[in-house]
N, C-alpha and C positions, 0 to 999 in steps of 0.2 A: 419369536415365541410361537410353536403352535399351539393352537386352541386343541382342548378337551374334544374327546366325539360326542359327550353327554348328551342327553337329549331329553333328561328329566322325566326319565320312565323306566325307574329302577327296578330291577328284580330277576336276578338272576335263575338261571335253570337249574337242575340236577347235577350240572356238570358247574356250576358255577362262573357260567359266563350269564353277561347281562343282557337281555332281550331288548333292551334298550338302545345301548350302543356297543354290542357285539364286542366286548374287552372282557376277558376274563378278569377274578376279583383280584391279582397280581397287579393287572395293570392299570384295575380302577383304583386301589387305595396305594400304589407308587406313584401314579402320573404326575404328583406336585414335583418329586424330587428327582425326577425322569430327566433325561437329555433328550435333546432336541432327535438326535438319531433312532433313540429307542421309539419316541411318538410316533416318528417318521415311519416306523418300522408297522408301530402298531396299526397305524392309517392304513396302509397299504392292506394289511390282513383284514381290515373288518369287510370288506365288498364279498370277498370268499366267504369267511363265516356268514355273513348273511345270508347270501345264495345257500349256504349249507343247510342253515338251520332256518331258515324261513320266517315264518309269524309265528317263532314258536311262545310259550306262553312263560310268562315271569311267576315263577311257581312259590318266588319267595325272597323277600326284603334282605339285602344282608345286613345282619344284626349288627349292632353295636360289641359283641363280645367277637365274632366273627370277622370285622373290620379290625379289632383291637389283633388278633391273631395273627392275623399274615402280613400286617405293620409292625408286630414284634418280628416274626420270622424274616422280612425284609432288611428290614435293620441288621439283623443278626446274620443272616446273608453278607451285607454290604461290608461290616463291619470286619466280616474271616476274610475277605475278599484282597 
Protein backbone atom coordinates (compact mmCIF):
# COMPACT_ATOMS: atom_id res chain seq x y z
CA UNK A 1 0.00 0.00 0.00
CA UNK A 2 1.44 3.35 -0.55
CA UNK A 3 0.94 6.06 1.77
CA UNK A 4 -0.95 9.32 0.99
CA UNK A 5 1.80 12.58 0.33
CA UNK A 6 -0.66 14.55 2.83
CA UNK A 7 0.95 16.55 4.97
CA UNK A 8 -2.20 18.29 6.72
CA UNK A 9 -1.81 21.77 5.08
CA UNK A 10 -4.71 21.82 2.88
CA UNK A 11 -5.36 24.37 0.40
CA UNK A 12 -5.12 24.52 -2.89
CA UNK A 13 -3.89 27.28 -5.48
CA UNK A 14 -5.79 28.96 -8.45
CA UNK A 15 -4.80 26.21 -10.46
CA UNK A 16 -6.24 23.73 -7.89
CA UNK A 17 -3.26 21.86 -6.89
CA UNK A 18 -2.65 21.67 -3.06
CA UNK A 19 0.38 23.66 -1.52
CA UNK A 20 0.45 21.17 0.79
CA UNK A 21 1.32 18.08 -0.83
CA UNK A 22 1.62 19.17 -4.63
CA UNK A 23 -1.53 16.60 -5.95
CA UNK A 24 -3.90 18.34 -7.90
CA UNK A 25 -7.77 18.02 -6.60
CA UNK A 26 -8.05 14.68 -9.06
CA UNK A 27 -5.68 13.07 -7.35
CA UNK A 28 -6.52 14.25 -3.82
CA UNK A 29 -10.20 13.19 -3.74
CA UNK A 30 -9.46 9.63 -5.99
CA UNK A 31 -6.34 8.58 -4.07
CA UNK A 32 -8.59 5.97 -1.75
CA UNK A 33 -9.78 4.31 -4.93
CA UNK A 34 -6.39 4.74 -6.77
CA UNK A 35 -3.92 1.76 -7.69
CA UNK A 36 -0.86 1.40 -6.45
CA UNK A 37 0.59 2.43 -10.04
CA UNK A 38 -1.28 5.65 -10.40
CA UNK A 39 0.11 6.76 -6.60
CA UNK A 40 3.40 5.52 -7.77
CA UNK A 41 3.01 7.75 -10.69
CA UNK A 42 1.81 10.66 -8.66
CA UNK A 43 4.97 10.33 -6.13
CA UNK A 44 7.14 10.65 -8.69
CA UNK A 45 5.51 14.10 -10.05
CA UNK A 46 5.31 16.08 -6.78
CA UNK A 47 9.39 16.62 -6.37
CA UNK A 48 8.77 18.72 -9.97
CA UNK A 49 5.68 20.47 -9.00
CA UNK A 50 7.33 21.52 -5.94
CA UNK A 51 10.50 22.79 -7.52
CA UNK A 52 7.90 24.44 -9.86
CA UNK A 53 5.64 26.11 -7.68
CA UNK A 54 7.73 26.73 -4.74
CA UNK A 55 6.13 28.12 -1.25
CA UNK A 56 3.41 29.07 -3.19
CA UNK A 57 0.44 30.08 -0.98
CA UNK A 58 -2.83 27.90 -0.21
CA UNK A 59 -5.23 30.60 -1.48
CA UNK A 60 -8.21 28.38 -0.53
CA UNK A 61 -9.84 25.22 1.22
CA UNK A 62 -11.58 22.91 -1.18
CA UNK A 63 -15.09 22.97 -0.25
CA UNK A 64 -17.15 20.39 0.54
CA UNK A 65 -19.38 21.08 -2.76
CA UNK A 66 -16.05 21.16 -4.77
CA UNK A 67 -14.79 17.80 -3.18
CA UNK A 68 -18.56 16.50 -3.95
CA UNK A 69 -17.75 17.50 -7.82
CA UNK A 70 -14.82 15.94 -9.13
CA UNK A 71 -15.95 12.66 -6.90
CA UNK A 72 -19.00 12.72 -9.02
CA UNK A 73 -17.02 13.46 -12.15
CA UNK A 74 -14.55 10.60 -11.14
CA UNK A 75 -17.06 8.28 -10.77
CA UNK A 76 -18.66 9.18 -13.90
CA UNK A 77 -15.35 8.90 -15.61
CA UNK A 78 -14.57 5.31 -14.23
CA UNK A 79 -17.76 4.20 -14.71
CA UNK A 80 -17.91 5.21 -19.15
CA UNK A 81 -14.42 3.69 -18.81
Amino acid sequence: MIQSPCVAKCGVNEDDICMGCYRNIDEIVGWSKADNAFKAEVWKQIPARKAALGKGENSQKISRDKWQEVEARLESDTAEA
